[in-house]
Backbone as CSV, one residue per row, in Angstrom:
resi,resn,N_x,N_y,N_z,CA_x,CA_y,CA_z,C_x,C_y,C_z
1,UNK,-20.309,4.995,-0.696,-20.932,4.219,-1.779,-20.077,2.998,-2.075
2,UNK,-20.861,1.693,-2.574,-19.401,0.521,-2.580,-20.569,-0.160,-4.117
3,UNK,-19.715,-0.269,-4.709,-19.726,-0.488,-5.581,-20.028,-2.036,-5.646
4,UNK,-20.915,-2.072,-6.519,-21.531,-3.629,-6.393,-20.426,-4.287,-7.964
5,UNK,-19.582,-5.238,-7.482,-18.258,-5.899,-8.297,-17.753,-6.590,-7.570
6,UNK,-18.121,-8.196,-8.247,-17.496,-8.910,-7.360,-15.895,-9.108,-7.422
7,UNK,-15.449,-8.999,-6.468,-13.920,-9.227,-6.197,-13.051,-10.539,-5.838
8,UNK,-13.024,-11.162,-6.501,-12.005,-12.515,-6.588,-10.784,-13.022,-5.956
9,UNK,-10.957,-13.438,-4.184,-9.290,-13.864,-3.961,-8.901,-14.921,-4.629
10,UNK,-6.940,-14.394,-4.576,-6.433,-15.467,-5.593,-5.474,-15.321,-4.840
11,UNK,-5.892,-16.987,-3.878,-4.943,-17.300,-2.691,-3.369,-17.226,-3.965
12,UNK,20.289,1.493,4.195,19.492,2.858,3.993,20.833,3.789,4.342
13,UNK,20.899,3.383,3.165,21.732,4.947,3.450,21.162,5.965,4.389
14,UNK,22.100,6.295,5.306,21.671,7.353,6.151,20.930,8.474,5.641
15,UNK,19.702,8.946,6.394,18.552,10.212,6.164,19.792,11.655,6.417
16,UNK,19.650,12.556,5.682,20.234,13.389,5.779,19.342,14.728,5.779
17,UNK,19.436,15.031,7.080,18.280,16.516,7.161,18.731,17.967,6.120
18,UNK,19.813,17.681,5.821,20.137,19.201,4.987,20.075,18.640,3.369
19,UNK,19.358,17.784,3.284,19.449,17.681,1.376,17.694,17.116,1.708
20,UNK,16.516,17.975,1.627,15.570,17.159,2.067,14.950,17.250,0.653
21,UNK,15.391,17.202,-0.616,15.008,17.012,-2.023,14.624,15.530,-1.807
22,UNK,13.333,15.501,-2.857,12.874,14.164,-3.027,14.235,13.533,-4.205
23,UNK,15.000,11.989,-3.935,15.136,11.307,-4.813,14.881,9.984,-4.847
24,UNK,15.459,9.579,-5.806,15.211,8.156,-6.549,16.358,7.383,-6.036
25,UNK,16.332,6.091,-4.966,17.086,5.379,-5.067,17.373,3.919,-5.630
26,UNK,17.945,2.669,-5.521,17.345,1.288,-5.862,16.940,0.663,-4.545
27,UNK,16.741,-0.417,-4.499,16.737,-1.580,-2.944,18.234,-1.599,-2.769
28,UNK,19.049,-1.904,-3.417,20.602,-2.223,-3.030,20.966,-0.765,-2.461
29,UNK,20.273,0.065,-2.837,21.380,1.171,-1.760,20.927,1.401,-0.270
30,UNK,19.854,0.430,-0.071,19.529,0.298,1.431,20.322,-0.658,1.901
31,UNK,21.325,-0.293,3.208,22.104,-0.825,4.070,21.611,-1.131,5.766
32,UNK,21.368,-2.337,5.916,21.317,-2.507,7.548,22.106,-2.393,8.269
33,UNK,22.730,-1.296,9.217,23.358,-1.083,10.191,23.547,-2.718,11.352
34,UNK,22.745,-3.111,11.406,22.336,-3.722,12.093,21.362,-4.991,11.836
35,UNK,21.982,-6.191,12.682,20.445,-7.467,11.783,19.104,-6.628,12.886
36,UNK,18.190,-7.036,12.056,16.596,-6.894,12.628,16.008,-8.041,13.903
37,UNK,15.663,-7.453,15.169,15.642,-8.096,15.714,14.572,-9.045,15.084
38,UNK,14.308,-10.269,15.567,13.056,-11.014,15.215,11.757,-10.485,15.813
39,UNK,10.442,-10.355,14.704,9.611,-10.021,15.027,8.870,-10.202,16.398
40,UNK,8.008,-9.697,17.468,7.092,-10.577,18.341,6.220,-11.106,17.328
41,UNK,5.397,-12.263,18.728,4.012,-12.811,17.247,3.696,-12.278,17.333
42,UNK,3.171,-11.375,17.716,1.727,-10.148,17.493,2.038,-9.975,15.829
43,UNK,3.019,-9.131,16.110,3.568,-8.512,14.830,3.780,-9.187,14.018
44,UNK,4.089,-10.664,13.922,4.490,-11.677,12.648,3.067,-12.056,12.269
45,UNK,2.445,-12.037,13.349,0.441,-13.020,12.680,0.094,-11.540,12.005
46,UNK,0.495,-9.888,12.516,-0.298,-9.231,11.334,0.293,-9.359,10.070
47,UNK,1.918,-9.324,9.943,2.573,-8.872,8.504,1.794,-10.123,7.687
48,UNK,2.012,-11.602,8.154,1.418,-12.779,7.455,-0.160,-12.308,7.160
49,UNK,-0.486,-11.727,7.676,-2.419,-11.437,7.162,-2.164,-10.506,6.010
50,UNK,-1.320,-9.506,6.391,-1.045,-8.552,5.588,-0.427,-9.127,4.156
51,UNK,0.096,-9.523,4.056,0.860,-10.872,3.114,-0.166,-10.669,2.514
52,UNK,-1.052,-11.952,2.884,-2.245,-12.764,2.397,-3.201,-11.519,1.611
53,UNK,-3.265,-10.338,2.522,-4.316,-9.575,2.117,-4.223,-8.907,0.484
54,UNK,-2.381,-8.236,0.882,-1.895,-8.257,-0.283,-1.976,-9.395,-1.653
55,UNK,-1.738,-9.982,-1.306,-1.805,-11.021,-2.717,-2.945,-11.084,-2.914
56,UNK,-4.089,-11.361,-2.391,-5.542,-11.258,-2.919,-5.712,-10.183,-3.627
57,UNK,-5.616,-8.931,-3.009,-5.673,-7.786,-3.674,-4.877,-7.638,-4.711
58,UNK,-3.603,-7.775,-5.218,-2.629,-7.983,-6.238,-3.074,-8.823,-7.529
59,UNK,-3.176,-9.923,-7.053,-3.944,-11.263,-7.845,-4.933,-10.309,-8.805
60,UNK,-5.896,-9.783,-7.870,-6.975,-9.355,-8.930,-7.099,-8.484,-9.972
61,UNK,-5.578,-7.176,-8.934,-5.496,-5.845,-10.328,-4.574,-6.407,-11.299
62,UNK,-3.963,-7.302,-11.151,-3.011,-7.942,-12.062,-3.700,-9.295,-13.308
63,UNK,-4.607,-10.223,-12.149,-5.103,-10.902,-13.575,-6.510,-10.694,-14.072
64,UNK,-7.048,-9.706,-13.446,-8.062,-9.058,-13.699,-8.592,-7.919,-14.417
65,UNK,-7.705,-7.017,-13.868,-7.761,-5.971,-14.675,-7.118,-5.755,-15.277
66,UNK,-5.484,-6.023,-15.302,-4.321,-5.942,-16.021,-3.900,-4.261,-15.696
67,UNK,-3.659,-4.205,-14.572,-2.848,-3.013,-14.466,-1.540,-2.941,-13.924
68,UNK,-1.104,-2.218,-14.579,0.403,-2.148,-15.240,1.597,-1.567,-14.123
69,UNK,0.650,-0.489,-13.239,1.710,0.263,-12.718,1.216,-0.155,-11.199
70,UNK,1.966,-0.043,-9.922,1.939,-0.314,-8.770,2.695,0.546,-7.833
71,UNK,1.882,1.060,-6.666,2.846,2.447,-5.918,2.678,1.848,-4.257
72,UNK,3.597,1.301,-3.693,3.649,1.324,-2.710,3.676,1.977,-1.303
73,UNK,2.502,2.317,-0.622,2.866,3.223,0.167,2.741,2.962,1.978
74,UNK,3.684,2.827,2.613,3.790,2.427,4.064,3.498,0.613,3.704
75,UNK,4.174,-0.263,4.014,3.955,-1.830,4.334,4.892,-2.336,5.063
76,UNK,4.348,-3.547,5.928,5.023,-3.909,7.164,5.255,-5.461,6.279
77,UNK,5.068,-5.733,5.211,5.590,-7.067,4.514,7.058,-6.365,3.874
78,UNK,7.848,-7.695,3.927,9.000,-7.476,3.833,9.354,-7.573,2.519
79,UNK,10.152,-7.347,1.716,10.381,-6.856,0.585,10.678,-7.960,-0.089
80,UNK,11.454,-9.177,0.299,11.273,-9.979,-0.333,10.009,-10.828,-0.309
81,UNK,9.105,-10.908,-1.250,8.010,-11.779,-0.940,6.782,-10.812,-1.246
82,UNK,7.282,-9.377,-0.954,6.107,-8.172,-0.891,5.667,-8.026,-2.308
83,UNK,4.991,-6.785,-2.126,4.201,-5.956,-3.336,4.802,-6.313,-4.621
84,UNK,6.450,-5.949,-4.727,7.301,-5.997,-5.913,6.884,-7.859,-6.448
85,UNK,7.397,-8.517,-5.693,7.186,-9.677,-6.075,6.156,-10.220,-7.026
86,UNK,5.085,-9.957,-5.422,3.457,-10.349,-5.963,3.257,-9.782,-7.730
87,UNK,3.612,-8.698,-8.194,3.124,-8.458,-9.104,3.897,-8.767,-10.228
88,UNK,5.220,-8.816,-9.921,5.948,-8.746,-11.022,6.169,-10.563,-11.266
89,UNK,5.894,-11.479,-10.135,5.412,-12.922,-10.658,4.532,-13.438,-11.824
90,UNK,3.386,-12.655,-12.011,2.296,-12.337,-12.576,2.366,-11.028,-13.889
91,UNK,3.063,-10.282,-13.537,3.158,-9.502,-14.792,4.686,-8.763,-14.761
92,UNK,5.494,-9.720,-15.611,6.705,-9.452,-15.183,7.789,-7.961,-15.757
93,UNK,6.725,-7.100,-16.784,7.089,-5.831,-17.002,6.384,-4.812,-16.126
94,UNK,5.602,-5.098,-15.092,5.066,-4.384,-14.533,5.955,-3.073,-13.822
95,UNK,5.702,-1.822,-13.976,6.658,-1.026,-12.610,5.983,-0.826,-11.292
96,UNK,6.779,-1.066,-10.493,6.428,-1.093,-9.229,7.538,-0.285,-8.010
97,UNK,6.853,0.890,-7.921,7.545,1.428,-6.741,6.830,1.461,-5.225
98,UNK,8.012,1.639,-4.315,7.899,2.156,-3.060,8.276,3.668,-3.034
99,UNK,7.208,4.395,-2.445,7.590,5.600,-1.933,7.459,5.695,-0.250
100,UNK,8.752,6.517,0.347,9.104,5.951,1.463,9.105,7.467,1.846
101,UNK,8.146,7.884,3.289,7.885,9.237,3.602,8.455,9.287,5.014
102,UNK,9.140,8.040,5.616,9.595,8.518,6.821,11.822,8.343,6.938
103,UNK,11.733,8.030,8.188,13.192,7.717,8.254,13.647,6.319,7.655
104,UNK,14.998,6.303,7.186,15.235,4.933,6.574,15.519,3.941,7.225
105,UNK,14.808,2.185,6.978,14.878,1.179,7.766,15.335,0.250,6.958
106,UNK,16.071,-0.922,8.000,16.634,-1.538,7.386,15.211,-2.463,6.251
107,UNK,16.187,-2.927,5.275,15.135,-3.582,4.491,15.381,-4.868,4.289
108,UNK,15.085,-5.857,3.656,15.293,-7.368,3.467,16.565,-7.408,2.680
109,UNK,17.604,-7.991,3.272,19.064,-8.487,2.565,18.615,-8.582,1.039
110,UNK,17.522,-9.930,0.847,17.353,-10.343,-0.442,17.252,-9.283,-1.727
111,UNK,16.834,-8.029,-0.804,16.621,-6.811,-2.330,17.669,-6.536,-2.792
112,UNK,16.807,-6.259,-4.398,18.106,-6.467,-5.663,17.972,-5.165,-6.036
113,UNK,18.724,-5.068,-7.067,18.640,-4.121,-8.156,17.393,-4.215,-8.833
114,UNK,16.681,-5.382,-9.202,15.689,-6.118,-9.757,14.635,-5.683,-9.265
115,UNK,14.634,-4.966,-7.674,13.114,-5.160,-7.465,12.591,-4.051,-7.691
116,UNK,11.865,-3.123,-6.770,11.296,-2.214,-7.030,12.565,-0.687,-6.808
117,UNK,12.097,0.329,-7.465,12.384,1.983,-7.219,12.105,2.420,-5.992
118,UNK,12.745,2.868,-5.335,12.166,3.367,-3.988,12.091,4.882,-4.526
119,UNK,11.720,6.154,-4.065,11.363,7.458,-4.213,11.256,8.083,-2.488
120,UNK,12.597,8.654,-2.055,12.194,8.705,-0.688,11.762,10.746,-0.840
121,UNK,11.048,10.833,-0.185,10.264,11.911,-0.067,10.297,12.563,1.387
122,UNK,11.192,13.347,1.701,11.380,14.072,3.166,10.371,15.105,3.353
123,UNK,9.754,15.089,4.543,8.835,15.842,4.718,7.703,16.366,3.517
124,UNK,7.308,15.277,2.739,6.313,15.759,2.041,4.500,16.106,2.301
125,UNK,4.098,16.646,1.247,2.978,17.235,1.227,1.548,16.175,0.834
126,UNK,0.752,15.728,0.685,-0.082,14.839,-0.146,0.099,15.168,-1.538
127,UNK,-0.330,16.628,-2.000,0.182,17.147,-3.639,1.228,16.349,-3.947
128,UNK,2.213,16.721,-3.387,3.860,15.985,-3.979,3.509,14.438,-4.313
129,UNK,3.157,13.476,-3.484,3.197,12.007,-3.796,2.928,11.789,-5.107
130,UNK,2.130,12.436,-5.598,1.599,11.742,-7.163,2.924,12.381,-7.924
131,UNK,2.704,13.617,-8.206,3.411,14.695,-8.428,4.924,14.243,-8.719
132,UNK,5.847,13.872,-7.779,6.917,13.351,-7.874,7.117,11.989,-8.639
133,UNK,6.543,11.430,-8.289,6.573,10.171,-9.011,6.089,10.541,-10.422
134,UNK,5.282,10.924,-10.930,5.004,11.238,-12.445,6.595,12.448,-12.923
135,UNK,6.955,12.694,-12.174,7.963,13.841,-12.480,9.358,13.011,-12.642
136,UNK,9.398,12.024,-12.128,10.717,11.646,-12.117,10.451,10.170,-13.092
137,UNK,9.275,10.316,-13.892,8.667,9.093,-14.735,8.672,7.888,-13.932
138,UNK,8.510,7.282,-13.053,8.504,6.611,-12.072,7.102,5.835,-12.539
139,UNK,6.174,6.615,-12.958,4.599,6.275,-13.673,4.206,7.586,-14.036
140,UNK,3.297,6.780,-14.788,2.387,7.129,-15.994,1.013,7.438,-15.409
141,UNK,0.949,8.974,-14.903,-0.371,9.321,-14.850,-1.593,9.563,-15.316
142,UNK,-1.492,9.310,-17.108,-2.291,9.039,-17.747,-2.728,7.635,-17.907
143,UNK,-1.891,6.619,-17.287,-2.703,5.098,-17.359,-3.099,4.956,-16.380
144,UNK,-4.048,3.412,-16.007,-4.225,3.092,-14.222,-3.061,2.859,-13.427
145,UNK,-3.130,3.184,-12.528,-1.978,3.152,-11.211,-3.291,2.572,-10.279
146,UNK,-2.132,1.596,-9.215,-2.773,0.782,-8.513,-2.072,1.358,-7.309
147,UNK,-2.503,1.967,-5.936,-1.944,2.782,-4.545,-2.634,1.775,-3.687
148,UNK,-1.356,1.195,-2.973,-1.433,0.201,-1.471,-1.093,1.095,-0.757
149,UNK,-1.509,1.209,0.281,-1.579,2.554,1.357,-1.920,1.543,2.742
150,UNK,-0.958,1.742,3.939,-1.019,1.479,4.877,-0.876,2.982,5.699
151,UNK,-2.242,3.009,5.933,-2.294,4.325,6.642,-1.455,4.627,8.244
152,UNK,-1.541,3.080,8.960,-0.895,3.516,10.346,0.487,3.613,10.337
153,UNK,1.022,3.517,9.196,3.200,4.045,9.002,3.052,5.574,8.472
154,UNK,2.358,5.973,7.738,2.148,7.496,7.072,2.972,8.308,8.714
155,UNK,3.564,9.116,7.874,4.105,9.844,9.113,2.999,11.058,9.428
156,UNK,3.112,11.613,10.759,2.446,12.525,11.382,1.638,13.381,10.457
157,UNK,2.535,13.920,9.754,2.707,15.346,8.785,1.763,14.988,7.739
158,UNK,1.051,13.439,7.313,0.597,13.031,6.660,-1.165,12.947,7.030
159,UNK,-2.285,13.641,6.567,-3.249,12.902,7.199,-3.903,12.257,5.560
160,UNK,-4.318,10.850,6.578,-5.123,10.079,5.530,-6.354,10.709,4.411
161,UNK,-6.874,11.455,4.846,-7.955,11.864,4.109,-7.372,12.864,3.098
162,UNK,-6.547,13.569,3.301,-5.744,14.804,1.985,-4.614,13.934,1.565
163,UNK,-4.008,12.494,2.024,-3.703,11.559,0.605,-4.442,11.419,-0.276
164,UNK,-5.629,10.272,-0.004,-6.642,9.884,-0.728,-7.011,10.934,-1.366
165,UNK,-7.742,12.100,-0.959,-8.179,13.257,-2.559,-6.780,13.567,-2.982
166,UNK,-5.598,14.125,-3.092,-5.023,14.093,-3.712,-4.837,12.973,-4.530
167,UNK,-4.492,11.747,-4.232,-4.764,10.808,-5.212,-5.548,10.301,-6.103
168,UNK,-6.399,10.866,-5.465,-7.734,10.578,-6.502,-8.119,11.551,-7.678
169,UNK,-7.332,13.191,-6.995,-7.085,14.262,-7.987,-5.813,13.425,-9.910
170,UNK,-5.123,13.090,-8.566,-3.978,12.579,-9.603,-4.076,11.664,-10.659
171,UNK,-4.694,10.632,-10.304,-4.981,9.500,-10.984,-6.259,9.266,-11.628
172,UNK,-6.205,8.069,-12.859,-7.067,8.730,-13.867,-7.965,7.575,-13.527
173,UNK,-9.521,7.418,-14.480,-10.232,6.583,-14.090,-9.623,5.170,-14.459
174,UNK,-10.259,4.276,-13.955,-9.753,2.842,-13.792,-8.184,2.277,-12.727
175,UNK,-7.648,3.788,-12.468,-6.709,3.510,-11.124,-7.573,2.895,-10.054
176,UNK,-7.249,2.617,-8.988,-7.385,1.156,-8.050,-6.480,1.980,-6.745
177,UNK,-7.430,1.966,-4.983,-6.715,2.733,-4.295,-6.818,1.260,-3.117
178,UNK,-6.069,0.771,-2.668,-5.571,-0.085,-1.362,-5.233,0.317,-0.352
179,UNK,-6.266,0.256,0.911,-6.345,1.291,1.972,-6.575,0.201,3.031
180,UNK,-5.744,0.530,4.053,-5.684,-0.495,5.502,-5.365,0.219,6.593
181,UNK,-6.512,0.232,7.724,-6.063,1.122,8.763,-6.468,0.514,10.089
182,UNK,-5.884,0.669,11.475,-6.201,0.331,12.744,-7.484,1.350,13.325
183,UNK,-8.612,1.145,13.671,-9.250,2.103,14.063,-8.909,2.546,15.416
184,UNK,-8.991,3.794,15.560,-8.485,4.322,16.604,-9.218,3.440,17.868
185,UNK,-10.816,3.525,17.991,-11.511,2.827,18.956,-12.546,1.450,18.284
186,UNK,-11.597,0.162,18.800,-11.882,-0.795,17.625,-14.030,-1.337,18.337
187,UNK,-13.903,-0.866,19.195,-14.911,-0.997,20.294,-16.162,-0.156,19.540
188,UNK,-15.864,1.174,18.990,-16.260,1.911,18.594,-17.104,1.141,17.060
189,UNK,-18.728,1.741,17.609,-19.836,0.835,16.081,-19.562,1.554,15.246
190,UNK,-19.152,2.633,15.090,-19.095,3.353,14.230,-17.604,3.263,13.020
191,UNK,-16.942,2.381,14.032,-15.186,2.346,13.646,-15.060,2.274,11.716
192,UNK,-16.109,0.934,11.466,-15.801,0.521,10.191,-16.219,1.930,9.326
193,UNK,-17.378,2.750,9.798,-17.594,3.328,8.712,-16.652,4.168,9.004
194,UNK,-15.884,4.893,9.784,-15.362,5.943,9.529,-13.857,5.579,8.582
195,UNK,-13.513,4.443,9.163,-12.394,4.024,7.957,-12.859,3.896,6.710
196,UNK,-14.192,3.662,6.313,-14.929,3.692,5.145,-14.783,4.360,4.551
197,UNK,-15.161,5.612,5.001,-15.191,7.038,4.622,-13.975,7.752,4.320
198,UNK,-12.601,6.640,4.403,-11.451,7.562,4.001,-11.268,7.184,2.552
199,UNK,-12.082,6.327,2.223,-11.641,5.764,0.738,-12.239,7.083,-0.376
200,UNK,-13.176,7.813,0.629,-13.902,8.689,-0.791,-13.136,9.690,-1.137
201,UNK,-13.160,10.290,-2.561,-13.922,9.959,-3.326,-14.002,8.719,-4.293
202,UNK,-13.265,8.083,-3.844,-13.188,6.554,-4.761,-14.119,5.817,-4.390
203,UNK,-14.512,4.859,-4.703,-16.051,3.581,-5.072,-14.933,2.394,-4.596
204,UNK,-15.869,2.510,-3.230,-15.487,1.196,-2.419,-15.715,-0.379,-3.170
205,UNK,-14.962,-1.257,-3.624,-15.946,-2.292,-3.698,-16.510,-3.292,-3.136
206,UNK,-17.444,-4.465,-3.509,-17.679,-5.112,-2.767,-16.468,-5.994,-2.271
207,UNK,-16.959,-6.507,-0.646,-17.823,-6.149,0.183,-17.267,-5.063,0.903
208,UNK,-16.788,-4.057,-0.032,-16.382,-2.930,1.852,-15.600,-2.925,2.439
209,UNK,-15.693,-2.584,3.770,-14.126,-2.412,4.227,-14.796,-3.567,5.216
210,UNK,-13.752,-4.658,5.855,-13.644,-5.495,6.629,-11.844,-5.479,6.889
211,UNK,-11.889,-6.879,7.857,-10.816,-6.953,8.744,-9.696,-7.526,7.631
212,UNK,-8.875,-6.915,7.053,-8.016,-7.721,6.277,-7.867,-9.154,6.562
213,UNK,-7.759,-9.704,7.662,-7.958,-11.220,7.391,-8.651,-12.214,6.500
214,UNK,-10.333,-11.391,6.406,-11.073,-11.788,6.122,-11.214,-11.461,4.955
215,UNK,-11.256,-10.021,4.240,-11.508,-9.658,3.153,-10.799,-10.207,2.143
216,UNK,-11.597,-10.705,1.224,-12.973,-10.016,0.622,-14.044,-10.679,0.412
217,UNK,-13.925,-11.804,1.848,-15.234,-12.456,1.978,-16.891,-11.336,2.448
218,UNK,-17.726,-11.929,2.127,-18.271,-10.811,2.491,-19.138,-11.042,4.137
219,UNK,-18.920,-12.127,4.995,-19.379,-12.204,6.477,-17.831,-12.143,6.822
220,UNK,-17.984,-12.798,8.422,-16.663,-12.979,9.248,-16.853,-14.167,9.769
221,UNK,-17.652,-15.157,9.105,-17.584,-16.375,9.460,-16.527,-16.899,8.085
222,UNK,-15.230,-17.126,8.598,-14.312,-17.788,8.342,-13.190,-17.978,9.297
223,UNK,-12.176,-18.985,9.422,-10.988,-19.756,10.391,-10.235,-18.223,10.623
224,UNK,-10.058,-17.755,9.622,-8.466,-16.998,10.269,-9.043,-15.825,11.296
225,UNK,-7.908,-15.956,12.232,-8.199,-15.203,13.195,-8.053,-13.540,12.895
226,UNK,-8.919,-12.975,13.072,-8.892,-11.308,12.805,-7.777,-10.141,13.360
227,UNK,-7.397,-9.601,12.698,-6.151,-9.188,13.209,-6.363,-7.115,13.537
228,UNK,-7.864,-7.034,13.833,-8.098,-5.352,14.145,-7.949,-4.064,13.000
229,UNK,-7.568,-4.770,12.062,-6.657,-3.356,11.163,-7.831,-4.046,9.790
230,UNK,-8.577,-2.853,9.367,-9.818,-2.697,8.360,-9.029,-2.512,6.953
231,UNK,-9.795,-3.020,6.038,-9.032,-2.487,4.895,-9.918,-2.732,3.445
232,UNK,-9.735,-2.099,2.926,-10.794,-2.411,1.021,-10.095,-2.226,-0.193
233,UNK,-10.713,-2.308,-0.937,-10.123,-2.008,-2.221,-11.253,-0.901,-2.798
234,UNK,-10.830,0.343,-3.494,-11.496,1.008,-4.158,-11.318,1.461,-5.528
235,UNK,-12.109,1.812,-6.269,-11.930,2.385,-7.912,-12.208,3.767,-8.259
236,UNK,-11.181,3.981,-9.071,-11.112,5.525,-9.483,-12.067,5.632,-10.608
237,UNK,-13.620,6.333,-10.780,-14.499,6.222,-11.479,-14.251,7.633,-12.416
């Protein structure tokens, strides 16, 4: 079901296997071993779409709806410039975490103390994600929470569809779910809807799921080149 609403763009400390308790760290206690090699383009034209896609999507739960809280989950935009930024430019008491479900990577020099909470979570469950974060007050599960979800970093142990209902268990109406995925067979007619179908039970909105480049125009007649990986915005009704 997609919801007819129009939508407005508005251009490591080392993993330690014997303590696998969820905690709370900052950005400064992530350390690069190592500089990052430089991206290929492949990979730099998606994070830049991804960018873009983000801030459209940001722009709107922020001067639109005015929601307060922000949960980061799997993103290939880099931390300076990312999620934390976007929102806290625009609403500068906002909280904004990353929860981080795999091994630790290096992260952008530029992160502060300032930016976001990370919450790293070893081998977790879908239950736990909300769960922890409301437990360690991280957010407020009685207000809207806004979930960016890049489904193709979710580790193994993770499947997309028992995030989403758990999240949707968790979170109250007027939360906001941000969902972006590679279809397995992009060839495949069927591809868009089945990524469609991971948003439920949440209310897709308009227009649906399309190619993050494009969205949230509602054809694919526009310049930027399409970058394979589908994505929407949905509402917790």
């Amino acid at each position: 079901m997609i919801e007819q609403r129009q939508v407005l763009p508005v251009d490591d400390e080392p993993h330690s296997p014997e303590v696998p308790a969820p905690r709370v760290i900052r950005m400064d206690d992530y350390r690069s071993a190592a500089p990052a090699a430089a991206p290929a383009p492949e990979t730099a034209r998606l994070v830049e779409a991804e960018s873009r896609f983000l801030a459209r999507c940001v722009g709107y739960l922020v001067a639109d709806l005015k929601i307060r809280q922000y949960v980061d989950l799997g993103s290939r935009v880099p931390h300076s410039g990312g999620i934390h930024d976007l929102v806290s430019e625009r609403l500068p008491d906002a909280r904004v975490v990353r929860l981080d479900t795999g091994p630790a990577v290096p992260l952008h020099p530029r992160a502060s103390a300032s930016g976001p909470a990370v919450l790293r979570l070893d081998q977790p469950c879908p239950e736990e994600l909300a769960a922890q974060l409301a437990l360690r007050g991280l957010v407020d599960l009685g207000e809207p929470v806004a979930v960016l979800v890049d489904a193709d970093l979710l580790p193994e142990s993770l499947d997309v569809g028992e995030v989403v209902h758990a999240l949707h268990e968790a979170l109250v109406p007027g939360s906001h779910l941000v969902l972006r995925q590679r279809p397995v067979n992009p060839a495949d007619p069927y591809a868009r809807a089945l990524v469609a179908a991971l948003f439920e039970p949440f209310c897709l909105l308009e227009p649906g799921v399309a190619d993050l480049a494009w969205w949230p125009y509602p054809d694919e007649e526009v310049a930027a080149e399409g970058t394979g990986v589908l994505a929407g915005l949905a509402r917790r009704r």
